[in-house]
C-alpha positions as CSV (number, residue, x, y, z in Angstrom):
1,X,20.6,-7.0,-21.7
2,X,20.3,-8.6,-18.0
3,X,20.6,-6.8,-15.2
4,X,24.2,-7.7,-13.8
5,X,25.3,-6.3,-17.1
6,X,23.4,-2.9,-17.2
7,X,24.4,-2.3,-13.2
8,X,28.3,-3.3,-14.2
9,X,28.2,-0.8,-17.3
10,X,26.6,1.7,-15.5
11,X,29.1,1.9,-12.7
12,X,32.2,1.9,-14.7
13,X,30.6,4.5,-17.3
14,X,30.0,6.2,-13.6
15,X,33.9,5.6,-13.1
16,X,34.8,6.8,-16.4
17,X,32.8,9.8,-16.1
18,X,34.5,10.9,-12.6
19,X,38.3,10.3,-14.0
20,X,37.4,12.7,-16.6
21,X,35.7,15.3,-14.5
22,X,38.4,15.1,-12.2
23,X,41.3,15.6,-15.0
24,X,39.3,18.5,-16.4
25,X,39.1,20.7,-13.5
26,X,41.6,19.4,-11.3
27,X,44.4,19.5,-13.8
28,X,44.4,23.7,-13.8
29,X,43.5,23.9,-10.4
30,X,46.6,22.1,-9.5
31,X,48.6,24.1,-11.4
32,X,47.1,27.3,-9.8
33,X,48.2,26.3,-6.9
34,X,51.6,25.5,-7.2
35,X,52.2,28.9,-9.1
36,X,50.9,30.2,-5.9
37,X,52.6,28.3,-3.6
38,X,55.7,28.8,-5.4
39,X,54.9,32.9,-5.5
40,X,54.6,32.5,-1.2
41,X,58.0,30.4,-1.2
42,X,59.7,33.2,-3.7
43,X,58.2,35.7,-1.5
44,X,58.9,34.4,1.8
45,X,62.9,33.8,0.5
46,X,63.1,37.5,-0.5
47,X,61.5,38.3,2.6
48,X,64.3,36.5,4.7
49,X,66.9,37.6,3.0
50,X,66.5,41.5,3.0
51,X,66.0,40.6,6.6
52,X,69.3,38.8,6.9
53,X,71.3,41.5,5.6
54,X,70.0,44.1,8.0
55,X,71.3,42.1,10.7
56,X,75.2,42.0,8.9
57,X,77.8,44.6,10.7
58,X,77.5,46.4,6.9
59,X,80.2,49.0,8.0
60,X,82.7,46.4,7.7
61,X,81.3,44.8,4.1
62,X,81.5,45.6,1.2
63,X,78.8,45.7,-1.6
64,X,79.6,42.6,-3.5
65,X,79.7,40.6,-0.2
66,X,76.6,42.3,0.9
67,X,74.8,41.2,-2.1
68,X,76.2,37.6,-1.9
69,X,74.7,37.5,1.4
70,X,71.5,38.4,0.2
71,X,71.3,36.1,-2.7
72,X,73.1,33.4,-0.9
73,X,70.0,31.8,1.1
74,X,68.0,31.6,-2.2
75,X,70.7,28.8,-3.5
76,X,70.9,26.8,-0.2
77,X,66.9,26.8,0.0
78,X,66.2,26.6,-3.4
79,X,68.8,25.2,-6.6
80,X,66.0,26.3,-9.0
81,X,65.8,30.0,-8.2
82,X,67.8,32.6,-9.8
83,X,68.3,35.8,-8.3
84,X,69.3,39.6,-9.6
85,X,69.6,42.4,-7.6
86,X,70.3,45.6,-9.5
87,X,70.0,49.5,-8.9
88,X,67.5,51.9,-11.0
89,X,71.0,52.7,-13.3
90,X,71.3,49.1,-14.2
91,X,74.2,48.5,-11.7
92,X,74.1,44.6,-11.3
93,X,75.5,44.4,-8.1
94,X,74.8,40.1,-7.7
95,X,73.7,37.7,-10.2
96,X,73.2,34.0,-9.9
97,X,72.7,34.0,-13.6
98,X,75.4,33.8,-16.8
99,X,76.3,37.7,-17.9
100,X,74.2,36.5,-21.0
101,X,71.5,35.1,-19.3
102,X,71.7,38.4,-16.5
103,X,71.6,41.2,-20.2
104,X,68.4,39.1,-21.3
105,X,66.2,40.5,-17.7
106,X,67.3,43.5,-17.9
107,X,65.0,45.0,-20.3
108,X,62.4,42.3,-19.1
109,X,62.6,44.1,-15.1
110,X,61.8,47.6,-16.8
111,X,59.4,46.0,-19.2
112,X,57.4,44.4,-16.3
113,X,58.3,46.5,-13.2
114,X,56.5,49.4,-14.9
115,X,52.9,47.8,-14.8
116,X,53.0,44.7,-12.9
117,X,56.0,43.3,-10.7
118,X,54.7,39.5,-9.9
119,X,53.3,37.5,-12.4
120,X,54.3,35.4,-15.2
121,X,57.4,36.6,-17.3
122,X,58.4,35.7,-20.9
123,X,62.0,35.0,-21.6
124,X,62.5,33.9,-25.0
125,X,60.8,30.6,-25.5
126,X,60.5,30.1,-21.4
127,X,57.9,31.9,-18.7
128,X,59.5,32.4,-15.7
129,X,57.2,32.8,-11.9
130,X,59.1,36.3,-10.8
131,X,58.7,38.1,-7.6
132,X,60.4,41.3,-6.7
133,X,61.4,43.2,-3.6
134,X,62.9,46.5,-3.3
135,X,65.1,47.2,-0.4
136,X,65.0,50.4,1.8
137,X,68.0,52.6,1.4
138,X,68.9,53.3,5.2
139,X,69.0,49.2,5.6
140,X,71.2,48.4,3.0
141,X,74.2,49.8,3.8
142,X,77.1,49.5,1.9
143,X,74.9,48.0,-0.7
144,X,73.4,51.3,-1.7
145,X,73.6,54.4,0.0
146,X,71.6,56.5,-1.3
147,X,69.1,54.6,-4.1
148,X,67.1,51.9,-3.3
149,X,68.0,48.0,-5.4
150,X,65.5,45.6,-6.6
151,X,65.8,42.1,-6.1
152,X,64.3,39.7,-8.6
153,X,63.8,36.0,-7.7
154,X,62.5,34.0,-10.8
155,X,61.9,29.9,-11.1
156,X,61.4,28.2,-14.2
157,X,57.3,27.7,-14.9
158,X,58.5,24.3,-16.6
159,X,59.9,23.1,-13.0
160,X,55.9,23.7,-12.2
161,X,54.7,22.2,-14.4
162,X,56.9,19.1,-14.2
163,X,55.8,19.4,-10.1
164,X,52.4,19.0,-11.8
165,X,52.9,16.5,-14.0
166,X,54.2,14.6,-11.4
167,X,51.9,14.8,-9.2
168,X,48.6,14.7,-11.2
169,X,49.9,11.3,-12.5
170,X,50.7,9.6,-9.2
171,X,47.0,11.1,-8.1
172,X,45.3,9.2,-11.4
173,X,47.0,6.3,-10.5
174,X,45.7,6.6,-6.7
175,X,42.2,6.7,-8.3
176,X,42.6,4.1,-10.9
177,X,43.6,2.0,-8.2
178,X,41.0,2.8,-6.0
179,X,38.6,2.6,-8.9
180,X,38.9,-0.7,-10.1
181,X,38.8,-1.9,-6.4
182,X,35.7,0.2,-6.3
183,X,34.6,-1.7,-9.2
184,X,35.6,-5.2,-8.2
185,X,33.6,-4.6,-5.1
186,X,30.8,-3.2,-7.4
187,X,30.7,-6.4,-9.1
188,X,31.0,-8.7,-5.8
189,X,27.9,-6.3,-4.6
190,X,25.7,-6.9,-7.4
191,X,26.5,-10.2,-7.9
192,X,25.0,-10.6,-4.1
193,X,21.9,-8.5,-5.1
194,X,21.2,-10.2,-8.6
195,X,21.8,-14.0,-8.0
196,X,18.8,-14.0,-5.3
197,X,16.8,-12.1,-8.5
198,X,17.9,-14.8,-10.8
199,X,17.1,-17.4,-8.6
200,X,13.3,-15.6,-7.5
201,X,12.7,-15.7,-11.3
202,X,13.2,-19.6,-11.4
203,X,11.1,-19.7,-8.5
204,X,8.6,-17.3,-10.1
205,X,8.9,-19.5,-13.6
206,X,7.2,-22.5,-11.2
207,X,4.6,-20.8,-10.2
208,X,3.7,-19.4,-13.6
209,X,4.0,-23.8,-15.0
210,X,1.4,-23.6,-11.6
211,X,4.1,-26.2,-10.0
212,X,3.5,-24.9,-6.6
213,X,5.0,-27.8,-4.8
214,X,8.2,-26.9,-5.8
215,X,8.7,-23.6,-4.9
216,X,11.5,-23.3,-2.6
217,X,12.1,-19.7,-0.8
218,X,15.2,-17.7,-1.3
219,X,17.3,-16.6,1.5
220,X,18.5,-13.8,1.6
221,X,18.5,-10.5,3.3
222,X,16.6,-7.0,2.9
223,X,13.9,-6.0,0.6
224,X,15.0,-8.9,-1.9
225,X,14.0,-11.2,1.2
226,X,10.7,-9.7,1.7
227,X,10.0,-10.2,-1.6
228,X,11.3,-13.7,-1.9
229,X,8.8,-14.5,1.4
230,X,6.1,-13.0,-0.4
231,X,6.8,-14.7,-3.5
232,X,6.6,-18.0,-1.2
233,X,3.9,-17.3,0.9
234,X,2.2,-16.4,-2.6
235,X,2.7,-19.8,-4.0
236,X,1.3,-21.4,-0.7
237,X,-1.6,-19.4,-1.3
238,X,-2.1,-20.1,-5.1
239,X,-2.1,-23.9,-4.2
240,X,-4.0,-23.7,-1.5
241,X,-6.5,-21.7,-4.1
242,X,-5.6,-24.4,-7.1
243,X,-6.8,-26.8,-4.8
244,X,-9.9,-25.2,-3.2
245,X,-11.2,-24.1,-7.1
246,X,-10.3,-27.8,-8.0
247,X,-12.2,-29.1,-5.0
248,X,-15.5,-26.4,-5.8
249,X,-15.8,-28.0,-9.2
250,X,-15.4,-31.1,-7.8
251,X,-18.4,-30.9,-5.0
252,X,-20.6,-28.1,-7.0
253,X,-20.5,-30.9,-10.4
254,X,-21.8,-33.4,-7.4
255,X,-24.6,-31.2,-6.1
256,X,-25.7,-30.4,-8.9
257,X,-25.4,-33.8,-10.9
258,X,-27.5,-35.3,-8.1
259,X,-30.9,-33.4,-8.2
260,X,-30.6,-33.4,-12.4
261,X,-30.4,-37.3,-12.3
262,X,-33.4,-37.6,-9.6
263,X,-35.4,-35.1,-12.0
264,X,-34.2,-37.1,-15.1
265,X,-34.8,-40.3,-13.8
266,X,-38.7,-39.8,-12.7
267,X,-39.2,-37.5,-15.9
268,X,-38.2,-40.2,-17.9
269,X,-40.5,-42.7,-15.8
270,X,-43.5,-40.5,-16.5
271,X,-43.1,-40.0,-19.9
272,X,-42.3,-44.2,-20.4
273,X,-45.4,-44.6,-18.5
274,X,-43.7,-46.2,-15.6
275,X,-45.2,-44.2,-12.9
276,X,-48.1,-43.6,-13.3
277,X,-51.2,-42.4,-10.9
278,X,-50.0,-41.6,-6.8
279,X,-46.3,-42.6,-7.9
280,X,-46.7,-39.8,-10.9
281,X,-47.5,-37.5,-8.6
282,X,-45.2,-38.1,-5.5
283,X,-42.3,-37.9,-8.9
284,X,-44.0,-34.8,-10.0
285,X,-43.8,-33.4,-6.2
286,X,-39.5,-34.7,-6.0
287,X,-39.0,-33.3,-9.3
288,X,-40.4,-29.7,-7.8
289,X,-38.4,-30.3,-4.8
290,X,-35.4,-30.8,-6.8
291,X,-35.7,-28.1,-9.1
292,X,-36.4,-25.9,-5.6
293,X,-32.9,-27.2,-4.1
294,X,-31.0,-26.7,-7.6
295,X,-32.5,-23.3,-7.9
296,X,-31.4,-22.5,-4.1
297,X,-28.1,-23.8,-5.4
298,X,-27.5,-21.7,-7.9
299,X,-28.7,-18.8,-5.8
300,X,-26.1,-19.0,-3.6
301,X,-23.2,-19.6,-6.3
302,X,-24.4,-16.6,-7.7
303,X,-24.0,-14.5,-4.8
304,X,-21.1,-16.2,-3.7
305,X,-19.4,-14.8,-7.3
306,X,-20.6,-11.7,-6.9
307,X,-19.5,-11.1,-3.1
308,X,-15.6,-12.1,-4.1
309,X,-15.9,-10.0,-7.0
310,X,-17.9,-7.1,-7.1
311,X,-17.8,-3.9,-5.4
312,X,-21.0,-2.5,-6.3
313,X,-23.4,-4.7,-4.4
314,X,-22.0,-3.5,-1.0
315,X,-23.5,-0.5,0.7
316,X,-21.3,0.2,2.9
317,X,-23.0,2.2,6.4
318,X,-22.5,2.7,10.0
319,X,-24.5,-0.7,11.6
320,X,-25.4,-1.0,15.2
321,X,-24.1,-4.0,16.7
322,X,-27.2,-4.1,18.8
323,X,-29.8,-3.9,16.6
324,X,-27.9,-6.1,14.1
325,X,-27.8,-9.1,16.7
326,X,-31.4,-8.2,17.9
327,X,-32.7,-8.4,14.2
328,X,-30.8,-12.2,13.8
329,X,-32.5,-13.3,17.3
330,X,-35.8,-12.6,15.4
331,X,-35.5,-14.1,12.4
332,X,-34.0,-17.1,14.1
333,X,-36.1,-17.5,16.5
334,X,-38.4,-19.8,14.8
335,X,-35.6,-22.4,13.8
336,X,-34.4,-22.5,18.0
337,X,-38.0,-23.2,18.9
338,X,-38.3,-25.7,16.0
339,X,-34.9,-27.2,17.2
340,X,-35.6,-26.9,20.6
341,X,-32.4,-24.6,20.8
342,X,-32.2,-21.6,23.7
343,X,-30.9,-18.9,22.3
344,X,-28.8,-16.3,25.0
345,X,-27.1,-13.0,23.9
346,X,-24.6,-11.9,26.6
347,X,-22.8,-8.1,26.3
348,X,-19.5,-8.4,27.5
349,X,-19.3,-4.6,27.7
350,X,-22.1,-1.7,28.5
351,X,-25.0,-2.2,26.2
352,X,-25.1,1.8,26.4
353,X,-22.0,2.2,24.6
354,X,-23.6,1.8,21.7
355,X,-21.2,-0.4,19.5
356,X,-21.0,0.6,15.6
357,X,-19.3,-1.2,12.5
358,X,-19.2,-0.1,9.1
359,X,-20.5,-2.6,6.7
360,X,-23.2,-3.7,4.6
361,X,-26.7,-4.0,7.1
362,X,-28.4,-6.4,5.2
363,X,-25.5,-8.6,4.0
364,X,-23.8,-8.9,7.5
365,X,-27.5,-9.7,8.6
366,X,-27.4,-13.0,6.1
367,X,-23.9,-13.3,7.1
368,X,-25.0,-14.1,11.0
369,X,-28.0,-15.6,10.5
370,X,-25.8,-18.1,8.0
371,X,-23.4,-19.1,11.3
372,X,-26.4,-19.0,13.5
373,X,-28.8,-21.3,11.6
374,X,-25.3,-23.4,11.9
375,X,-24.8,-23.8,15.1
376,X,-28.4,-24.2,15.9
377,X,-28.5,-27.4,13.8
378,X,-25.6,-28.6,15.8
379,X,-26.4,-28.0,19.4
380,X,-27.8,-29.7,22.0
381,X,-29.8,-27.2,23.9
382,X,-28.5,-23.5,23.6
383,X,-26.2,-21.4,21.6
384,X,-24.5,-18.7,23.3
385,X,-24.2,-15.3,21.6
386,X,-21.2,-13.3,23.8
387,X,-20.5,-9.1,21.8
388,X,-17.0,-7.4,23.3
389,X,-14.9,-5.0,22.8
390,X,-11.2,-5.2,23.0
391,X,-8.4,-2.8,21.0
392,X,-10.4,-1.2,18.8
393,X,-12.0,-4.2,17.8
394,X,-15.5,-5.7,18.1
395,X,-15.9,-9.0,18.5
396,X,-19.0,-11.4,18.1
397,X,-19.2,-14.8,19.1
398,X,-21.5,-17.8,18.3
399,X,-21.2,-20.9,20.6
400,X,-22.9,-23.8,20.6
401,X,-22.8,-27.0,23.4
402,X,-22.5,-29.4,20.6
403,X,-20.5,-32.3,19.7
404,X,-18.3,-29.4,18.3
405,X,-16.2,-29.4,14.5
406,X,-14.4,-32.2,13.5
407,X,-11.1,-31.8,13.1
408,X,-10.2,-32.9,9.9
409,X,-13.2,-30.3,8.9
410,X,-11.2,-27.1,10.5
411,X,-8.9,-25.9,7.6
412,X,-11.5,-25.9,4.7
413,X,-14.5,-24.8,6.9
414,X,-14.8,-21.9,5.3
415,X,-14.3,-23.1,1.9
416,X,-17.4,-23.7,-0.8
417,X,-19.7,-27.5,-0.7
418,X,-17.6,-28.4,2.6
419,X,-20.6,-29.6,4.7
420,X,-20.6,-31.3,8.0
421,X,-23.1,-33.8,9.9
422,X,-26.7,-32.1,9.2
423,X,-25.2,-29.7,6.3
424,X,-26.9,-28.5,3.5
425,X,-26.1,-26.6,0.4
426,X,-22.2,-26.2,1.6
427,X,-22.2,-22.8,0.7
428,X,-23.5,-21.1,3.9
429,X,-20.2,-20.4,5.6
430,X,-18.5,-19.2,2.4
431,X,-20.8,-16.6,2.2
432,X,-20.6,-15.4,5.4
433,X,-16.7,-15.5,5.2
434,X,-17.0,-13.5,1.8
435,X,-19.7,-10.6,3.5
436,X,-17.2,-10.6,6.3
437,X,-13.8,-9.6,5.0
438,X,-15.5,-7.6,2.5
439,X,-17.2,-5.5,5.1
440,X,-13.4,-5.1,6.4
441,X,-13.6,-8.1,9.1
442,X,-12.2,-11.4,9.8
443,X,-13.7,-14.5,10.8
444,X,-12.3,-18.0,12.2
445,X,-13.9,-21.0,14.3
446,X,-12.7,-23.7,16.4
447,X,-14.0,-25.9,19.1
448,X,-13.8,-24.6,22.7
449,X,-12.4,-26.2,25.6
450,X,-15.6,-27.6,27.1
451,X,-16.8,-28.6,23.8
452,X,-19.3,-27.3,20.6
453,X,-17.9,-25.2,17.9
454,X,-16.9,-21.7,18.6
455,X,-17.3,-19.2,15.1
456,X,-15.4,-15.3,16.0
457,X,-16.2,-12.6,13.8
458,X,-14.2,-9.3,14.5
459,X,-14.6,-5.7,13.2
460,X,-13.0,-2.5,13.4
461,X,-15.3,-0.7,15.8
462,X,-16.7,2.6,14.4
């Protein structure tokens, strides 16, 4: 099932789920409270009345009108309630009730007065909400004089429930209202959040065919965005990858294809007897030269692979930048003097601060003596070896005063069998790129201002 789908079903099951939840314990709870809020009104009529009658001039009334007084608020507030007052000897003195319907309470006021005087009463086939007051004898006046009379104030529970009813329906229809404009918005909201996934899977089905070209990015908002950029940036990567592994095969197949035909051709030579004495020998002494370079090749491919792939070859230690950069000066030395190269190492920052990385010794050693031996074959008279410190990072710099990179050399510098004027195996820089970023650095090179090629290597500094 896609995804639009299971997100749609899943919010109107969701929907479903809260109707229900809200029928079952809403529907009692609402009828809770109207019984009680129709208890408070009963109550509150009772209340008033009693009080009304102990403001009449009673002298001057007699019992029958005092009792329609009492009785009469109930019918102007309230059509729906009935109300009895009586004595203790069954004197009715007021009834808003038939005499048939009045002879049916009677028995039900002593019945319920007994043990509990509010509640729910059954008449018949009908429960009634009751409430009863008793009046004080000295306040009633004409109405009793001596005993006290209980007025009963009942409402039909079916008027409740109709209330209920009622009102329960026109609240579902409120929420099924509100929930399918919930859901319509539900399905305007997803459909925003799943076209951007359906078209990022197109986009995602180009890469996978490797049609990199054709990638276009998705825009769009959020982490759907981010993901759509990274998906993009991905693709630009992959090609740019496609291209250099296409490239590799392209120039290792020609570096190595080279040396095997020069071997080939003067072992072939000697055997046909077509060189033969000083020009045997000189073959003999290109074939060992050849196989020399091919082994060198395949050397370096080797260690190449296993620098970009392996994590066991890497020792990874606290190195001084000092002693790291004193240990390249050595080893180099003999190519400068050969080249007639100066070679000058400049501390931009205290040489007693003692700078550290954390890397492989040895392998960042190859790595510098790789972009050293570099830009010794390309300068003119010195290279320039400048160590800072700057945010937390330290940076070393090679510079050399010669004719600097060419351009169209820059972007795939670092890439395997690119070789410039004077290059040799093409693999040099690639190596050091690989021992740098694995030891947790970064390296780049352009041409400075003045001239010569500039090659930055930057670590975190220990």
């Amino acid at each position: 099932m896609k995804l639009i789908y299971k997100l749609h079903l899943s919010f109107g099951i969701l929907l479903v789920c809260v109707l229900m939840l809200t029928a079952t314990f809403v529907y009692p709870l609402l009828m809770d409270t109207l019984i009680n809020n129709q208890r408070e009104e009963l109550r509150s009529q009772g209340s008033a009345m009693m009080e009304l009658v102990n403001s009449l001039p009673v002298q001057d009334l007699t019992p029958s009108q005092s009792a329609a007084a009492i009785v009469q608020p109930a019918q102007e507030i309230n059509r729906s309630v009935d109300a009895l007052l009586i004595e203790p000897n069954r004197n009715i003195l007021f009834s808003t009730m038939t005499e048939a319907q009045t002879q049916t309470w009677l028995p039900l006021i002593e019945q319920y007065s007994s043990h509990n005087q509010q509640g729910l009463w059954e008449n018949g086939q009908e429960k009634y909400i009751v409430e009863t007051l008793t009046s004080n004898p000295q306040n009633l006046g004409p109405v009793s004089a001596v005993t006290p009379a209980t007025l009963v104030l009942s409402t039909p529970l079916s008027k409740v429930k109709s209330y209920q009813s009622e009102l329960f329906t026109r609240m579902m229809f409120i929420m099924v209202i509100g929930g399918i404009i919930a859901f319509g918005l539900s399905l305007f909201i997803t459909k925003r959040l799943v076209t951007p996934l359906e078209k990022l899977k197109l986009e995602l089905k180009k890469v996978e065919k490797r049609h990199f070209d054709e990638v276009q990015l998705i825009q769009t908002g959020g982490e759907i965005g981010e993901v759509a950029q990274s998906v993009h940036h991905l693709a630009g990567e992959l090609k740019q990858y496609h291209h250099a592994q296409r490239q590799f095969f392209q120039n290792a197949s020609h570096e190595l294809k080279t040396p095997l035909m020069t071997i080939q051709g003067y072992a072939e030579g000697i055997r046909d007897g077509i060189f033969t004495g000083d020009r045997a020998d000189n073959g003999l002494d290109v074939i060992s030269s050849e196989c020399e370079r091919l082994k060198g090749i395949v050397t370096e491919m080797i260690l190449l692979a296993k620098l970009e792939s392996e994590d066991g070859i890497f020792d990874q230690e606290e190195v001084s930048v000092e002693q790291l950069i004193d240990k390249t000066v050595d080893r180099i030395r003999p190519l400068a003097i050969n080249e007639e190269v100066d070679i000058r190492v400049k501390y931009e920052v205290d040489k007693q601060s003692k700078l550290h990385i954390v890397g492989d010794s040895e392998k960042l050693l190859q790595a510098v003596l790789n972009i050293m031996s570099n830009a010794i074959r390309h300068a003119s008279h010195a290279v320039y070896i400048e160590i800072s410190e700057q945010d937390g990072q330290v940076q070393i710099d090679v510079i050399d005063d010669g004719e600097g990179i060419p351009d169209h050399l820059l972007p795939q510098l670092f890439q395997r069998f690119i070789k410039g004027k004077n290059g040799e195996t093409g693999l040099g820089l690639a190596i050091s790129r690989a021992i740098v970023e694995r030891c947790n650095g970064a390296i780049s090179a352009h041409n400075g201002e003045h001239g010569g090629a500039i090659f930055r290597m930057n670590f975190p500094s220990k």
